[in-house]
N, C-alpha and C positions, 0 to 999 in steps of 0.2 A: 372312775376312781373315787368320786361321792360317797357312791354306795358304799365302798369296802370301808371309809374313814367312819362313816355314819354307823357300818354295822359294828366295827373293833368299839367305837364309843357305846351304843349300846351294852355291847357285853361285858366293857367297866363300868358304867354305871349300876345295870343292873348285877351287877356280881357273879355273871353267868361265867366263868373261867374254868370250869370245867368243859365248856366246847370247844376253848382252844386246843387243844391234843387233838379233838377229831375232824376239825378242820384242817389243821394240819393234815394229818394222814389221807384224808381227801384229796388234798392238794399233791401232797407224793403222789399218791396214787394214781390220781388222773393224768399228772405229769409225766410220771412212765408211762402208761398207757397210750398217751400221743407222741411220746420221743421211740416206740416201737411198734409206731402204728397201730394196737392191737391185734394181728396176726398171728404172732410169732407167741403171745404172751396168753390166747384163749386159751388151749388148755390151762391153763396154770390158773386161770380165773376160774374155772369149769368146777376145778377139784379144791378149792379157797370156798367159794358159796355152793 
């Protein structure tokens, strides 16, 4: 839990606030992807990238 308070501090200090949006979406992202196992959801990855 370090890391995550150390990297959110980084990003206000340095004013990087434009990566919060895609971290987030990372965070959905991967969180679907293990609450449906990835199986069910390849395709839909396939035709996305």
């Amino acid at each position: 839990m370090s890391f995550i308070k150390e990297f959110f501090k980084f990003l206000i200090i340095r004013k990087k606030y434009w990566l919060i949006p895609i971290l987030i979406f990372l965070l959905i992202f991967g969180g679907f992807l293990v609450v449906t196992q990835g199986t069910a959801v390849a395709p839909f990855i396939y035709t996305i990238f």
